[in-house]
PyMOL Python script that loads the backbone (N, CA, C, O; Angstrom):
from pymol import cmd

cmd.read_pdbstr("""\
ATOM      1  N   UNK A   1       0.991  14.159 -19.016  1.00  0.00           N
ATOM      2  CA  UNK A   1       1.098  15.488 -18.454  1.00  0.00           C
ATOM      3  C   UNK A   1      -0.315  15.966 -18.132  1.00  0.00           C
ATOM      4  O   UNK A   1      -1.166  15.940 -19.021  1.00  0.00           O
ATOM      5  N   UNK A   2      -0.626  16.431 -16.827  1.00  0.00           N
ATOM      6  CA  UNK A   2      -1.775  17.231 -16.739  1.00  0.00           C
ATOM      7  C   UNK A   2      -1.511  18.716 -16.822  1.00  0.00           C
ATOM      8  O   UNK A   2      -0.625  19.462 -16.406  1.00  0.00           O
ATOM      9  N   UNK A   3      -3.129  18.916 -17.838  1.00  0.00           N
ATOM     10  CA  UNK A   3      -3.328  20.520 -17.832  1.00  0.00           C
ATOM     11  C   UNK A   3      -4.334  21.083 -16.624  1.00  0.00           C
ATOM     12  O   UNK A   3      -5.464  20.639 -16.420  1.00  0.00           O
ATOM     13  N   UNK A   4      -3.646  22.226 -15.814  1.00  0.00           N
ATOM     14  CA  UNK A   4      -4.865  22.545 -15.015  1.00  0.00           C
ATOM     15  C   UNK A   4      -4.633  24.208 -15.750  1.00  0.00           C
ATOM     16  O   UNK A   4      -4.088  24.736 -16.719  1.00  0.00           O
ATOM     17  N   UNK A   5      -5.605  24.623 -14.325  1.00  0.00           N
ATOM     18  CA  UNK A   5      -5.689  26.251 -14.960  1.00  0.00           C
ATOM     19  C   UNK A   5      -5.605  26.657 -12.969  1.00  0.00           C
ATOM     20  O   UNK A   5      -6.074  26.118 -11.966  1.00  0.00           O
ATOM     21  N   UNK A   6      -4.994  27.515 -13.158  1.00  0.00           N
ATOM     22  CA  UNK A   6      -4.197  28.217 -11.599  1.00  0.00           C
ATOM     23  C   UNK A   6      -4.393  29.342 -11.919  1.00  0.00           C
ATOM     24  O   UNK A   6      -4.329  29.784 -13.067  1.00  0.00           O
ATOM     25  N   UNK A   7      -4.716  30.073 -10.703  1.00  0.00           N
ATOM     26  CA  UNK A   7      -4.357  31.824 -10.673  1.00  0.00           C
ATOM     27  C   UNK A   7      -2.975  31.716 -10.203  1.00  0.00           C
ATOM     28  O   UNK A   7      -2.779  30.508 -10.068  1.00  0.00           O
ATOM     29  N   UNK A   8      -1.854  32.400  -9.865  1.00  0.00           N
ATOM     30  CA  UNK A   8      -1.047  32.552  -9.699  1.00  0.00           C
ATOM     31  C   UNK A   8      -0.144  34.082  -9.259  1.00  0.00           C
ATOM     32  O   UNK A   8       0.244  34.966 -10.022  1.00  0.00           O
ATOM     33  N   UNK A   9      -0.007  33.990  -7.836  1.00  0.00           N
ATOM     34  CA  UNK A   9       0.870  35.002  -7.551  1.00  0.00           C
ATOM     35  C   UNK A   9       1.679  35.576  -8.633  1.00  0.00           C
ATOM     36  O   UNK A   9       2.643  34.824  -8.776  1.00  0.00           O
ATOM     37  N   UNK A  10       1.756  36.762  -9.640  1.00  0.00           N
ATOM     38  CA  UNK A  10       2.323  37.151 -10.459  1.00  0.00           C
ATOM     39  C   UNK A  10       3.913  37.729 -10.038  1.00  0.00           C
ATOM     40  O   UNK A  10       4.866  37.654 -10.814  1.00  0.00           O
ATOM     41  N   UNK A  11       3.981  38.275  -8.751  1.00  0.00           N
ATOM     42  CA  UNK A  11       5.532  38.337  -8.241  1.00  0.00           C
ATOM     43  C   UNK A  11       6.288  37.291  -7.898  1.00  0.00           C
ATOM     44  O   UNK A  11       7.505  37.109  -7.941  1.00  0.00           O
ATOM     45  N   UNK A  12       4.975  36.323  -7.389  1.00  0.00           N
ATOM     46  CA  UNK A  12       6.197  35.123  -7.027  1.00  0.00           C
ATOM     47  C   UNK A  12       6.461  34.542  -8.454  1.00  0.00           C
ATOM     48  O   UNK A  12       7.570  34.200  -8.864  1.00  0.00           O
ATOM     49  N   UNK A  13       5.652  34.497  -8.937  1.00  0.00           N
ATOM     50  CA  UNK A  13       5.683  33.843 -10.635  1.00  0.00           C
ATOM     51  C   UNK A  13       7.214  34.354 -11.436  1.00  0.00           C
ATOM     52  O   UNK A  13       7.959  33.623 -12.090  1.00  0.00           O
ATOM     53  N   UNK A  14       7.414  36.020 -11.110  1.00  0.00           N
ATOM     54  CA  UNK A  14       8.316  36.677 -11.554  1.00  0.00           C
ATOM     55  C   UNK A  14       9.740  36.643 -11.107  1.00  0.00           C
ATOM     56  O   UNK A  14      10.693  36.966 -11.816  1.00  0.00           O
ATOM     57  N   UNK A  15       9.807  36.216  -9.848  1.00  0.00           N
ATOM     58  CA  UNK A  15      10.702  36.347  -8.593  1.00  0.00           C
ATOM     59  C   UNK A  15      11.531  34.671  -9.205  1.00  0.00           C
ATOM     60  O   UNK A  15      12.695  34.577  -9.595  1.00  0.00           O
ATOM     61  N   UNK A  16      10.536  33.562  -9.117  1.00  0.00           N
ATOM     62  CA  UNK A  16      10.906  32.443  -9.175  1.00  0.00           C
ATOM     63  C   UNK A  16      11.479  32.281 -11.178  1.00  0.00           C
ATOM     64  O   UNK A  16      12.293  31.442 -11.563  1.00  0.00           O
ATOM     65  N   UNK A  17      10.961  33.044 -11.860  1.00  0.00           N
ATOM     66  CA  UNK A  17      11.598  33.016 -13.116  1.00  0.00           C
ATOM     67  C   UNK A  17      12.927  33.621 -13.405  1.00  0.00           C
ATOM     68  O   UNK A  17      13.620  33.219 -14.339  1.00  0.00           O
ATOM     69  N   UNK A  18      13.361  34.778 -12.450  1.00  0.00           N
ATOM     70  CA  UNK A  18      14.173  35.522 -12.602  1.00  0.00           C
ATOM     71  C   UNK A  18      15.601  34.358 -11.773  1.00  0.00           C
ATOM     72  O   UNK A  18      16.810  34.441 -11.987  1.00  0.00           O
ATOM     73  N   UNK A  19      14.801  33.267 -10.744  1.00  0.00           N
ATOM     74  CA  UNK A  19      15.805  32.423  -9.923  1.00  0.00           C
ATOM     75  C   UNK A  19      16.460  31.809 -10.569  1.00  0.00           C
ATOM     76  O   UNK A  19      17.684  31.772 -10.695  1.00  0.00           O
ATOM     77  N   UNK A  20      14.875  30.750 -11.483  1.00  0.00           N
ATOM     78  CA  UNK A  20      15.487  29.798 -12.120  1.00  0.00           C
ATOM     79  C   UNK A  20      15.584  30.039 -13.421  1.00  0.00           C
ATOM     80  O   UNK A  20      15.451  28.940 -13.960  1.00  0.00           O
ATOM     81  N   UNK A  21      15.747  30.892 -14.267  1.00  0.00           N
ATOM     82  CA  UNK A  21      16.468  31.272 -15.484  1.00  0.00           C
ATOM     83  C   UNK A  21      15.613  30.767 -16.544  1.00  0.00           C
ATOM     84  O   UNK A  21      16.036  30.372 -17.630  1.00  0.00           O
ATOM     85  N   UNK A  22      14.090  30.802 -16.100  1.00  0.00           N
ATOM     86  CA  UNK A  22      13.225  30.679 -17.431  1.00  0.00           C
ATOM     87  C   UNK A  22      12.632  30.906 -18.599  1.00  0.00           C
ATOM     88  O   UNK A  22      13.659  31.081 -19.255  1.00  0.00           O
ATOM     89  N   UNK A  23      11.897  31.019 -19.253  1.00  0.00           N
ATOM     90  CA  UNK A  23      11.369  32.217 -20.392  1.00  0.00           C
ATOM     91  C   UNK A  23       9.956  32.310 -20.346  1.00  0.00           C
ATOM     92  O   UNK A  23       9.444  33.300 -20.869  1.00  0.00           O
ATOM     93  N   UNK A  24       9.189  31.402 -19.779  1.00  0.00           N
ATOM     94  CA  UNK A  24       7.744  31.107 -19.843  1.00  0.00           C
ATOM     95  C   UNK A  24       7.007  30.893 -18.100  1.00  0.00           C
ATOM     96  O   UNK A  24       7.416  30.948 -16.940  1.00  0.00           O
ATOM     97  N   UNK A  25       5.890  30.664 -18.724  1.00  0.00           N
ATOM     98  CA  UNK A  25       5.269  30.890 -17.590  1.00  0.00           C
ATOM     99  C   UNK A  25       5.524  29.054 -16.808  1.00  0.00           C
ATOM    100  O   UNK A  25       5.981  28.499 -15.809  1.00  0.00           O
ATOM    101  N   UNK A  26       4.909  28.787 -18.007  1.00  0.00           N
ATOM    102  CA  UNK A  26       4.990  26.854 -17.738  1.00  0.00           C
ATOM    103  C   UNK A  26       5.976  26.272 -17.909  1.00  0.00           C
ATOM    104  O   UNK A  26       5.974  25.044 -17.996  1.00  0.00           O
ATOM    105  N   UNK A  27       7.248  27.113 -18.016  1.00  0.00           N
ATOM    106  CA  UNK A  27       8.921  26.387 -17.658  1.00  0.00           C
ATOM    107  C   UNK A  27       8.976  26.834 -16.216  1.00  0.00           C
ATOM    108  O   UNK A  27       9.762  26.147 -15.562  1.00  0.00           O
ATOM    109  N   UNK A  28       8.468  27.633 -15.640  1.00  0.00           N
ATOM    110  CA  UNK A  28       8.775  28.346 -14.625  1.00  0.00           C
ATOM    111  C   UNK A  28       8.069  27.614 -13.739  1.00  0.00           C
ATOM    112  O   UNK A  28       8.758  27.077 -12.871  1.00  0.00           O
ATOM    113  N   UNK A  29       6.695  27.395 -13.684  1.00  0.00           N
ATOM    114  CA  UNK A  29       6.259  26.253 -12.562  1.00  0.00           C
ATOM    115  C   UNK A  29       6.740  24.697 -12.687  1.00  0.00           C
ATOM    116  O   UNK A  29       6.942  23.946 -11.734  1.00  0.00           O
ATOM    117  N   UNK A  30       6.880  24.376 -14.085  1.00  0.00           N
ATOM    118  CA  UNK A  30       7.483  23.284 -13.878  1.00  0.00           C
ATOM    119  C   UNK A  30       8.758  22.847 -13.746  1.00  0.00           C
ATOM    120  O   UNK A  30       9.059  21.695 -13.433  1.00  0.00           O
ATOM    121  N   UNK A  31       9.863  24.125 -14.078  1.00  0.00           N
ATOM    122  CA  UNK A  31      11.101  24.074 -12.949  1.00  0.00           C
ATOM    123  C   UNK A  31      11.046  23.812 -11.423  1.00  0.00           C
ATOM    124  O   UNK A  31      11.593  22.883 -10.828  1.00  0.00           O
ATOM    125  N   UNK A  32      10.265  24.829 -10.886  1.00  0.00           N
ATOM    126  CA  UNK A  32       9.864  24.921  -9.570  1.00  0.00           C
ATOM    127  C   UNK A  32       9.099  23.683  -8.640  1.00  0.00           C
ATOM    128  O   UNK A  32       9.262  23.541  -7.428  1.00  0.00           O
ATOM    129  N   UNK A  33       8.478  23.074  -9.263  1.00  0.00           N
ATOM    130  CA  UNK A  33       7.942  21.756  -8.963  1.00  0.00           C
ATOM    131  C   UNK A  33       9.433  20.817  -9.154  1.00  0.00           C
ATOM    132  O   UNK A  33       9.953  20.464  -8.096  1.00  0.00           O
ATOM    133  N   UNK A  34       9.961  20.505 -10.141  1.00  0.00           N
ATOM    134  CA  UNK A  34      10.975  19.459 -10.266  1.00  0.00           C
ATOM    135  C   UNK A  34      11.987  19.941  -9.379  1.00  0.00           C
ATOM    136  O   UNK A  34      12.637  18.996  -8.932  1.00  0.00           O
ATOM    137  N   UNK A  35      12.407  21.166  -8.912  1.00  0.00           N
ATOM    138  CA  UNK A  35      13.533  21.854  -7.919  1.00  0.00           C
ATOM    139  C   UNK A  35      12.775  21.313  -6.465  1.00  0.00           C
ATOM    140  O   UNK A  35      13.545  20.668  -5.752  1.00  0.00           O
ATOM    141  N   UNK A  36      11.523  21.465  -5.980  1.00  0.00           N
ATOM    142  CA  UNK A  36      10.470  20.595  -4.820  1.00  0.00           C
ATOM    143  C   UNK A  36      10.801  19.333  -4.945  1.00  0.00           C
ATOM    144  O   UNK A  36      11.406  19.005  -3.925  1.00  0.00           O
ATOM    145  N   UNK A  37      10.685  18.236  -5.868  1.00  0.00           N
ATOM    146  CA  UNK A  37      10.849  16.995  -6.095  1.00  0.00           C
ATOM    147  C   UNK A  37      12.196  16.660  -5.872  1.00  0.00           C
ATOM    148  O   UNK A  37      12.463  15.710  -5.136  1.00  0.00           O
ATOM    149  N   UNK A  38      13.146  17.371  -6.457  1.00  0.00           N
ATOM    150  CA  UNK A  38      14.012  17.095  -6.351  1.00  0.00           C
ATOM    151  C   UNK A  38      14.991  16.925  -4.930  1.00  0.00           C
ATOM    152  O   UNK A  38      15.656  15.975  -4.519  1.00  0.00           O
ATOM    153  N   UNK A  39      14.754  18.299  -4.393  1.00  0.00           N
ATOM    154  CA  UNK A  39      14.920  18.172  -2.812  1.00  0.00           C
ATOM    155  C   UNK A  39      14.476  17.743  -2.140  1.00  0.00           C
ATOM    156  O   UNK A  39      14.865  17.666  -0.974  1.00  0.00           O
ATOM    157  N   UNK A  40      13.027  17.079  -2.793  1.00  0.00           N
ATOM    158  CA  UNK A  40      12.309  15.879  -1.441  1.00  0.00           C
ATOM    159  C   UNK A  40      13.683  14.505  -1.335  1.00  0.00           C
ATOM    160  O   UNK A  40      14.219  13.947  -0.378  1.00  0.00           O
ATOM    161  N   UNK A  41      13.837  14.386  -2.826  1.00  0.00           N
ATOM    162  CA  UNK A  41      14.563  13.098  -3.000  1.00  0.00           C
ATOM    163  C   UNK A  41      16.349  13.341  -2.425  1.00  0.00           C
ATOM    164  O   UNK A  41      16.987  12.289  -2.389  1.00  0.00           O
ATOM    165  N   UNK A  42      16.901  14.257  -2.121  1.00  0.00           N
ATOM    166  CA  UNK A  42      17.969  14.580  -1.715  1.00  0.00           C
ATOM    167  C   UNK A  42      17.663  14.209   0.158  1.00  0.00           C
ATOM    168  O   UNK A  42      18.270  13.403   0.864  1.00  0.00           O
ATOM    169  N   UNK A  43      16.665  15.015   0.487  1.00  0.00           N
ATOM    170  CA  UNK A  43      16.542  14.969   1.769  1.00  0.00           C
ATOM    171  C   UNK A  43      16.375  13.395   2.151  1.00  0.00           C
ATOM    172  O   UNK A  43      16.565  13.077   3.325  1.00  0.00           O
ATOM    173  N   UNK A  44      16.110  12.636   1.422  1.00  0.00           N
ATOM    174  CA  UNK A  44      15.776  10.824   1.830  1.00  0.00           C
ATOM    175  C   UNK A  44      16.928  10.486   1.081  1.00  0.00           C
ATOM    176  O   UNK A  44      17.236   9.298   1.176  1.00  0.00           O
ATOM    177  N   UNK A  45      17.642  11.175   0.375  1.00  0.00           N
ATOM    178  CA  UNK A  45      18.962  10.372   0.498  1.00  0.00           C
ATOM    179  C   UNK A  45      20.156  10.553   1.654  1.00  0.00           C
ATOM    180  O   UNK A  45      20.821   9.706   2.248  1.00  0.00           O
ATOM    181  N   UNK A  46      20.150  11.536   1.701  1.00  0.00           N
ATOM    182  CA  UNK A  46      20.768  12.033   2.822  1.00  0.00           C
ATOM    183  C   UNK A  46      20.162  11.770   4.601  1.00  0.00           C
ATOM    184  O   UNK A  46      20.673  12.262   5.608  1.00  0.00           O
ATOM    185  N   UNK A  47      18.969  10.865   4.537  1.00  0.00           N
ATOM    186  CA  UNK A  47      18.608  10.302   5.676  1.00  0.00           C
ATOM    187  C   UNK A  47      18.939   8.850   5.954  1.00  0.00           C
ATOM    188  O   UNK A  47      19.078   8.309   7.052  1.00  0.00           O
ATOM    189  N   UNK A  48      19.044   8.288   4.651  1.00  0.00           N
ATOM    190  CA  UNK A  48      19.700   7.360   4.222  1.00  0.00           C
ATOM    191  C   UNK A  48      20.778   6.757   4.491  1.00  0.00           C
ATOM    192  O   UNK A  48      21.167   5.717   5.022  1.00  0.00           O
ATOM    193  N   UNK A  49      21.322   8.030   3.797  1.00  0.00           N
ATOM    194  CA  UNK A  49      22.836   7.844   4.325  1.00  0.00           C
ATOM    195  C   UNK A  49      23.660   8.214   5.693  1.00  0.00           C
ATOM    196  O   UNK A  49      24.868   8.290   5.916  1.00  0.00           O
ATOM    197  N   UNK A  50      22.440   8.423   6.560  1.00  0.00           N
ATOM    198  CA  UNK A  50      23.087   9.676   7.329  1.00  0.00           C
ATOM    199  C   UNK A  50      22.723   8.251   8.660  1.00  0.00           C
ATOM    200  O   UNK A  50      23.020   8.342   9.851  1.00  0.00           O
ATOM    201  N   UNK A  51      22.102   7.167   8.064  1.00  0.00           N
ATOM    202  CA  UNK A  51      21.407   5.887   8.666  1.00  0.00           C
ATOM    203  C   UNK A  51      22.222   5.195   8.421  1.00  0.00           C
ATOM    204  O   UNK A  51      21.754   4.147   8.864  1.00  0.00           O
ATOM    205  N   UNK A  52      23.465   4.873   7.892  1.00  0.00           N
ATOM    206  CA  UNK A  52      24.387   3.903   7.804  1.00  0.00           C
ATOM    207  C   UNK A  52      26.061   4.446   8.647  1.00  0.00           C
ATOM    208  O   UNK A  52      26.848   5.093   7.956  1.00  0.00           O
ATOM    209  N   UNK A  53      26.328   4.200   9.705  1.00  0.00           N
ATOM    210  CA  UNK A  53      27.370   4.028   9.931  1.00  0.00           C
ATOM    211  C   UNK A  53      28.738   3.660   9.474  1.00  0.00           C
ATOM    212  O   UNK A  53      29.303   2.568   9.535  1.00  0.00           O
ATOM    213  N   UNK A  54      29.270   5.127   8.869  1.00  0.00           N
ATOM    214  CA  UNK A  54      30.595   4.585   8.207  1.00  0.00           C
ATOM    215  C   UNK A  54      31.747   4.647   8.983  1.00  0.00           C
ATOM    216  O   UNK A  54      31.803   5.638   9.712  1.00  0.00           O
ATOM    217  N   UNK A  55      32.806   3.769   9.043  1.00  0.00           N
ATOM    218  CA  UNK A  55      33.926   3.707   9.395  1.00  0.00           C
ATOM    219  C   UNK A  55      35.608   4.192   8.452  1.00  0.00           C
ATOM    220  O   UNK A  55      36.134   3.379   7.693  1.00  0.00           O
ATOM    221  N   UNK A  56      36.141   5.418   8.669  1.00  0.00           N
ATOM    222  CA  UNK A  56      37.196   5.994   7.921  1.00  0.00           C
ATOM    223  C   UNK A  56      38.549   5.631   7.978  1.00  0.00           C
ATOM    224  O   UNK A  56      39.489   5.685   7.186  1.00  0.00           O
ATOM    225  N   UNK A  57      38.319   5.066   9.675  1.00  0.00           N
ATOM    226  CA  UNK A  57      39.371   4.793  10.271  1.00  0.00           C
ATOM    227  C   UNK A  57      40.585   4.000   9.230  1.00  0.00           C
ATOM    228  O   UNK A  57      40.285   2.968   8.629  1.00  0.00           O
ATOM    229  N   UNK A  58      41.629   4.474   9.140  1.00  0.00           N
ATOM    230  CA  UNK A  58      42.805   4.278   7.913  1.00  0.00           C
ATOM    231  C   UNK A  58      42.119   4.711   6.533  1.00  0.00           C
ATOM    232  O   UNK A  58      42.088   3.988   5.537  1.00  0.00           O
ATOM    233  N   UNK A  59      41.691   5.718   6.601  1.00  0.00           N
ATOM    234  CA  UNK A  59      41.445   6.138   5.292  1.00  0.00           C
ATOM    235  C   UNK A  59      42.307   6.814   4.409  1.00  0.00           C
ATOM    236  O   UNK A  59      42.092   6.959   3.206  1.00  0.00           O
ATOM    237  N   UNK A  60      43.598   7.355   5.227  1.00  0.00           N
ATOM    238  CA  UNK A  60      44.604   7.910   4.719  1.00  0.00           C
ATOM    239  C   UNK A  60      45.669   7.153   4.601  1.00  0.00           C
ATOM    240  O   UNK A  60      46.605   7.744   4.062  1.00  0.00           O
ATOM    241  N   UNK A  61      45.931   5.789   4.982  1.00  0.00           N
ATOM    242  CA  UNK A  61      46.501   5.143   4.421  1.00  0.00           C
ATOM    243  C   UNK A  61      45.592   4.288   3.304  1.00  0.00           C
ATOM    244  O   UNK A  61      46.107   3.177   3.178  1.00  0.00           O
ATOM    245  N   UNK A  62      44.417   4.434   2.457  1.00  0.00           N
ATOM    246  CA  UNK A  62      44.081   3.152   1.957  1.00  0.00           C
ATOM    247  C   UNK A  62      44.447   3.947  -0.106  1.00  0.00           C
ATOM    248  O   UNK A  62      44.622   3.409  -1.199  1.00  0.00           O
ATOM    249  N   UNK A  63      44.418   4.715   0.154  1.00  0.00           N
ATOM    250  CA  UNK A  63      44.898   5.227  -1.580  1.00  0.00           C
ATOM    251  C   UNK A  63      46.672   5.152  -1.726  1.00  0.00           C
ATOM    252  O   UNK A  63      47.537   5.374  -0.878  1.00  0.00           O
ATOM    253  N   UNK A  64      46.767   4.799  -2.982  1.00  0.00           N
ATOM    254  CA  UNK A  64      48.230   4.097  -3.309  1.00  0.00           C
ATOM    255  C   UNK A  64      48.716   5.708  -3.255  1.00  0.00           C
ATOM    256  O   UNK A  64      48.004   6.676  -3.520  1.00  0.00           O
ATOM    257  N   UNK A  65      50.402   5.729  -2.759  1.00  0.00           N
ATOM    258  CA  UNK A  65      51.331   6.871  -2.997  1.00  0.00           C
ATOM    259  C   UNK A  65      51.071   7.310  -2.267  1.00  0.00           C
ATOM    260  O   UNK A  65      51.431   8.457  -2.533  1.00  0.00           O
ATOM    261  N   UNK A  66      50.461   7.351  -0.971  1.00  0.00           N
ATOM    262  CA  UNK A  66      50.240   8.502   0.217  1.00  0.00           C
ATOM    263  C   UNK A  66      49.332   9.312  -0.470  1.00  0.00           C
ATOM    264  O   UNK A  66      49.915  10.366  -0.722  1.00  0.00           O
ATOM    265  N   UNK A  67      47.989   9.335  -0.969  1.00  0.00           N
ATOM    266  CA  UNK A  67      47.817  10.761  -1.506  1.00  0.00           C
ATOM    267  C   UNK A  67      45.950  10.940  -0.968  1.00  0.00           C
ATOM    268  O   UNK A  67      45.053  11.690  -1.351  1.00  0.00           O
ATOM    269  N   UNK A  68      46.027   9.630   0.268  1.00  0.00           N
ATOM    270  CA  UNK A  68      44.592   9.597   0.500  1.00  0.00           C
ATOM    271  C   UNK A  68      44.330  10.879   1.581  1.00  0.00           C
ATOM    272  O   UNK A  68      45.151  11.782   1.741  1.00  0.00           O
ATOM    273  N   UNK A  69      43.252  10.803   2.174  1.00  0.00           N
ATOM    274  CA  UNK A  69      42.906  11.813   3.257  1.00  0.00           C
ATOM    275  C   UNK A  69      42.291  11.429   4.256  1.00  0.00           C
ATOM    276  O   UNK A  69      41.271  10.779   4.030  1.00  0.00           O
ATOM    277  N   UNK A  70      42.680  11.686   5.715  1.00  0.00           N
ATOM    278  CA  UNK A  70      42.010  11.414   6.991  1.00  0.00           C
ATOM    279  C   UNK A  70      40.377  11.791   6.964  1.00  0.00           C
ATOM    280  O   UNK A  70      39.794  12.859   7.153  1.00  0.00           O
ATOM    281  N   UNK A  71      39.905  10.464   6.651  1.00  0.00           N
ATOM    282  CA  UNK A  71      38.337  10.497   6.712  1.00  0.00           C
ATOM    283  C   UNK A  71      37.881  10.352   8.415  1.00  0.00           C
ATOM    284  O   UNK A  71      36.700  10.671   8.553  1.00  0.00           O
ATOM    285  N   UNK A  72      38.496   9.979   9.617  1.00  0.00           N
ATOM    286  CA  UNK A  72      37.927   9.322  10.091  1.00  0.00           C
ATOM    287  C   UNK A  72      36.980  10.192  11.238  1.00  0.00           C
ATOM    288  O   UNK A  72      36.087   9.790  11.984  1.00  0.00           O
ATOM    289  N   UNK A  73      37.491  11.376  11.074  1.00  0.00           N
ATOM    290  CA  UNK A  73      36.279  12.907  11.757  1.00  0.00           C
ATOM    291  C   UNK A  73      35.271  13.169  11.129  1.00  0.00           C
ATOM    292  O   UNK A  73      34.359  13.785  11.681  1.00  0.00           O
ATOM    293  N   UNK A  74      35.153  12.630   9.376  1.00  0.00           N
ATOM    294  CA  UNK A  74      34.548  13.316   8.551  1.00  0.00           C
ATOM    295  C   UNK A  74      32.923  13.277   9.055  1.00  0.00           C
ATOM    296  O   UNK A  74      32.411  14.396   9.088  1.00  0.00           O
ATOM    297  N   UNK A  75      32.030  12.135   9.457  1.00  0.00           N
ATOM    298  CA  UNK A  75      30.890  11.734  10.026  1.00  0.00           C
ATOM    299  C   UNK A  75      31.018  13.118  11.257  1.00  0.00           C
ATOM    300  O   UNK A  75      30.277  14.089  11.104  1.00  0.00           O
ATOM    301  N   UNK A  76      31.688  13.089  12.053  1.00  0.00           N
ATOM    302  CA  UNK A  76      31.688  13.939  13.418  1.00  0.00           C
ATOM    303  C   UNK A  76      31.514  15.090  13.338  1.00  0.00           C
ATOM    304  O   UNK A  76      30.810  15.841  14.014  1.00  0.00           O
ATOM    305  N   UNK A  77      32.526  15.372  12.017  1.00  0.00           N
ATOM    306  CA  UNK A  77      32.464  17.371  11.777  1.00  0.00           C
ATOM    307  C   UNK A  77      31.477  17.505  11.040  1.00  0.00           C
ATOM    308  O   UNK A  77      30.992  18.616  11.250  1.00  0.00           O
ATOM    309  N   UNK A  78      30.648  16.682   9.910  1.00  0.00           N
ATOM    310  CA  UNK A  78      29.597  17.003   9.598  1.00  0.00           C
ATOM    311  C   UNK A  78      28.298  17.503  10.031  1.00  0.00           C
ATOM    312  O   UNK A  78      27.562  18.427   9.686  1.00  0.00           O
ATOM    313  N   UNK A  79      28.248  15.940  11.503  1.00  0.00           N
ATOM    314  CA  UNK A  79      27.248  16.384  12.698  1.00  0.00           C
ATOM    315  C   UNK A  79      27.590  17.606  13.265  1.00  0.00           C
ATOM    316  O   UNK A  79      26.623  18.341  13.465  1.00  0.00           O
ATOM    317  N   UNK A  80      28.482  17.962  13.524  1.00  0.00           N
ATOM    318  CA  UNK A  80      29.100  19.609  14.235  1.00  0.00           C
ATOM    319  C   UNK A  80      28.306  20.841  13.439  1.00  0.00           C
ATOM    320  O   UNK A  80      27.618  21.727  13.946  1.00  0.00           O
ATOM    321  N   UNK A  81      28.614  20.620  12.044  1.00  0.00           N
ATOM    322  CA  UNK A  81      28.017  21.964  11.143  1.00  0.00           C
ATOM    323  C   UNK A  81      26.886  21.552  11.363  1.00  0.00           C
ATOM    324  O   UNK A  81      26.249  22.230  12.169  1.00  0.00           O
ATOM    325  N   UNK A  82      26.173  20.303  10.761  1.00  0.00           N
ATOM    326  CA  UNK A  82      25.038  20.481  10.806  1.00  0.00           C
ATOM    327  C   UNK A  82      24.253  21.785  12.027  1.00  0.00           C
ATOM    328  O   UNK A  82      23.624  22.821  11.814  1.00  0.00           O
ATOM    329  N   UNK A  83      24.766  20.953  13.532  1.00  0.00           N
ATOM    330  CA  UNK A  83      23.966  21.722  14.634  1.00  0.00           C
ATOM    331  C   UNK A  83      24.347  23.180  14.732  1.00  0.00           C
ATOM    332  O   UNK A  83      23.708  23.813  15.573  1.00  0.00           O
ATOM    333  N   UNK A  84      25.309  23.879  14.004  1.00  0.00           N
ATOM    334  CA  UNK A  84      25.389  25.372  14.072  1.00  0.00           C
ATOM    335  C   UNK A  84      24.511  26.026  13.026  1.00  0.00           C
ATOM    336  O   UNK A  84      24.459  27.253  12.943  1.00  0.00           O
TER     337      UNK A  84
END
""", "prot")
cmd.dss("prot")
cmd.show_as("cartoon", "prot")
cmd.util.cbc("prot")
cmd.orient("prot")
């Protein structure tokens, strides 16, 4: 672990403790850093995945008893929200 020493915006300091439900000063930046990290690593998964071409087609027939669901728009309507 490194120790530094920061000045620190005291509202954002306050603003971001009150977000993420902290008690301290140094739970509070180091929530805030791992919540950054964390969404770096979401965003490259989701580029990832967004890089592989899936096929749904009979997806509602492939679960036993009828109880699957028509995947095969699911890729299409995603791209749709995305661009709104």
């Amino acid at each position: 672990m490194t120790r530094i020493s920061v000045d620190v915006n005291d509202e954002w300091l306050d603003a971001a403790r009150e977000v993420l439900g902290t008690d301290s000063k140094v739970a509070t930046i180091n929530a805030a850093l791992r919540e950054f990290a964390v969404r770096k690593q979401a965003k490259e998964l989701i580029a990832a995945l967004d890089a592989v071409e899936m096929d749904f087609t009979g997806s509602a027939e492939a679960w036993r008893y009828g109880g699957g669901r028509d995947l095969s728009k699911l890729a299409e309507r995603a791209r749709e929200d995305r661009s709104a």
